[in-house]
Residue, then its C-alpha position, 0 to 999 in steps of 0.5 A: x500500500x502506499x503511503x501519502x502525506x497531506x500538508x496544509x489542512x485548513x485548520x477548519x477542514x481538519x478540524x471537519x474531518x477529526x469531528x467526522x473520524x470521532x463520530x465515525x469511532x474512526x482515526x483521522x487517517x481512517x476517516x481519510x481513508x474511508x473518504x478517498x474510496x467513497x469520493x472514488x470507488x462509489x458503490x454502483x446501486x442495484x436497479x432494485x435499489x434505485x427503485x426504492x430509493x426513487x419510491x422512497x422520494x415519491x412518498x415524501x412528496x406532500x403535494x398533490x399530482x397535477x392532471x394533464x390539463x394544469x400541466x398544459x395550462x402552465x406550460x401556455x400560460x404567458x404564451x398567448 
């Protein structure tokens, strides 16, 4: 494995990134670690995931559905 050194944290990034490694019950490097793989490596969503996940943001949806009609009606409006 190799090894790298970061030089000149801002203080307040290191500082964002301790709070995190402490949250996380993980060292600084660690945290760094875990970090790079998930800016880097992202874990590809199954398509039963995203499904659920695209269900997921349609129960929060609070307002109701609009009809073809109101849709139209918006989409002129200020055409005429």
């Amino acid at each position: 494995m190799a090894t790298v050194t970061f030089k000149n944290i801002p203080d307040d990034l290191y500082e964002k990134l301790r709070q995190a490694a402490s949250t996380h019950h993980r060292s600084v490097n660690s945290e760094l670690i875990y970090c790079l793989e998930k800016t880097f490596k992202p874990m590809r969503a199954s398509a039963v995931e995203l499904a659920e996940k695209a269900q997921a943001l349609r129960n929060r949806v609070t307002v109701e559905r609009l009809d073809t009609a109101e849709i139209n009606a918006a989409i002129h409006q200020g055409r005429e």
